[in-house]
N, C-alpha and C positions, 0 to 999 in steps of 0.2 A: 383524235377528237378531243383528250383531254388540252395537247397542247395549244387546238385550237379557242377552247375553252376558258385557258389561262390568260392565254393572246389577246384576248376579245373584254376578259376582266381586267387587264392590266391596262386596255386605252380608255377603258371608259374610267376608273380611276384618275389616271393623269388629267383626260380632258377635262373631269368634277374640280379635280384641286386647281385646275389654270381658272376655273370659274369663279372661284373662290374669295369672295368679296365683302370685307365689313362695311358697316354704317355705323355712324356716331350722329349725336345733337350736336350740332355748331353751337350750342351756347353758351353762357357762363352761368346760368343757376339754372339750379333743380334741386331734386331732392338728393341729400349730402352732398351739393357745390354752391358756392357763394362768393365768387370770386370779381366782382366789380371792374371794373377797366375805368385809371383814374384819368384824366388831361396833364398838360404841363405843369399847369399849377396845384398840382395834386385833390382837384375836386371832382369826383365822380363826372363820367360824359353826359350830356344831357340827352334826351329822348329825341329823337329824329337827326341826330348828329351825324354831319355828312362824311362820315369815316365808312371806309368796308374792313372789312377784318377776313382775311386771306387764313386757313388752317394750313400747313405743309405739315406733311409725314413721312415716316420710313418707319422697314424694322428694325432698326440698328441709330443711334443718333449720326453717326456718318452719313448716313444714307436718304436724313431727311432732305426734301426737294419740295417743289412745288406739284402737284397733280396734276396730269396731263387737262384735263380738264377742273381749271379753277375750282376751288370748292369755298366760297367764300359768301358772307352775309353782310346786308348793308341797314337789317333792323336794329336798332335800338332806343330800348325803352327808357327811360327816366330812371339815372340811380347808378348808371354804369354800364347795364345787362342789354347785351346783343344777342340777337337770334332767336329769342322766346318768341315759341309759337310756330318757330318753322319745321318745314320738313327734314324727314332722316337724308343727312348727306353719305354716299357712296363712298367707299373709299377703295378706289382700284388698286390690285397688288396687293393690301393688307388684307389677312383673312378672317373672318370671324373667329372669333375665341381666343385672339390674340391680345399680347399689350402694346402697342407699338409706342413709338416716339412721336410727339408733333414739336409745333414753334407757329406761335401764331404771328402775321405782322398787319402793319395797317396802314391806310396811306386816306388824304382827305381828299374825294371823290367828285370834287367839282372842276368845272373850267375844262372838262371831256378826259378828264385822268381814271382811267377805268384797270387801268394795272401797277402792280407797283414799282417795275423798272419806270413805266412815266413817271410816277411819282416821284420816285428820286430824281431825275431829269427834271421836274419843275420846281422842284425843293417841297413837295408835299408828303413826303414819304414821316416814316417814323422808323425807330433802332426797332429790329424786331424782338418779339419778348425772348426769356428764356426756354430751352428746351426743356422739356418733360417727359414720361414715361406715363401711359394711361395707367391706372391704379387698380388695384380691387374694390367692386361696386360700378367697375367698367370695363375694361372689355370689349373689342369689338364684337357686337351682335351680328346673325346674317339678316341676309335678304331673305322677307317673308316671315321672320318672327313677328310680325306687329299682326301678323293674322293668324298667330297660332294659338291656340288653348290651354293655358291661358294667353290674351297678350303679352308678349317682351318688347316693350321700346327698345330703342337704340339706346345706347347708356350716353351719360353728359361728357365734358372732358374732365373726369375726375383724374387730378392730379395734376390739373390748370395752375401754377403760381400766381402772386400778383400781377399784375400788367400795368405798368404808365406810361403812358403814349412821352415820347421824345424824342425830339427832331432829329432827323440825320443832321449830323453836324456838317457845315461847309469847309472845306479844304482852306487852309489859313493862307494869306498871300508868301508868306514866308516858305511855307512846304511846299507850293508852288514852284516857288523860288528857287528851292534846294531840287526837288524835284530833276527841275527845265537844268537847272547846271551841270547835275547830274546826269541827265540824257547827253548833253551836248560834250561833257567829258567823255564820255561813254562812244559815242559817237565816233571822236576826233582819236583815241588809241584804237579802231579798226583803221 
């Protein structure tokens, strides 16, 4: 009986931690974050600016990736700041009470460009930012603290860097060049 006991604690365990799911604010200010998102010409982005801003994560900086399900915002208000106002986004695979790594990137969201491989593909993409490490004052929180007593939000991305959107650069004619020579040397000694 005992070991059946044990058997039966040990899978509802595993099954809790596979469930195991933080939330964060997609956004760049709150309280203790202020991090702005400038343009090319280094002037804060304007309010309703048709940019989405993609979060990727992992628990390891190797391991950051994209979320099987996008977790990305396309509000921004006046001044720089995306996401104020939205809801706590899910972050599958990370667990609450963790730090993990993100990388945020962004691509200009018109003319039906709704991901950022298109984006590169129509040249609307941007270099994505730096990686970072969530910080203390954040934390991934779970699912269901915004109903607990007291409330716990989801904390912001404290530990965000600055951010200036900057174009992926186009491949030069020249590298091109070297490139195709290079295949076709390559090529021609099989």
């Amino acid at each position: 009986m005992k070991k059946l006991i044990t058997i039966v604690a040990g899978v509802l365990l595993v099954n809790l931690s596979a469930l195991a799911q933080g939330t964060v604010l997609l956004q760049n200010i709150g309280a203790g974050l202020n991090q702005p998102v400038k343009d090319v010409n280094g002037v804060n982005i304007a309010g309703g600016a048709p940019i989405t801003m993609e979060l990727l994560g992992g628990a390891t900086q190797a391991s950051i990736a994209p979320f099987a399900t996008a977790v990305t915002t396309t509000t921004w208000l006046a001044g720089g700041y995306f996401g104020v106002g939205g809801a706590e986004k899910v972050l599958p695979g990370l667990a609450s009470g963790t730090f993990p790594f993100f990388q945020l990137r962004a691509w200009v969201n018109t003319g039906g460009v709704n991901t950022y491989i298109g984006a590169l593909a129509a040249g609307q993409a941007y270099v994505p930012s730096a990686q970072w490490q969530l910080i203390a004052g954040g934390g991934l929180s779970g699912l269901g603290n915004p109903t607990a007593s007291p409330p716990v939000p989801a904390p912001a991305l404290f530990g965000m860097p600055a951010f200036t959107l900057v174009p992926v650069p186009e491949p030069s004619t020249i590298l091109l060049g070297v490139l195709g020579a290079a295949a076709l040397l390559f090529r021609r000694r099989k």
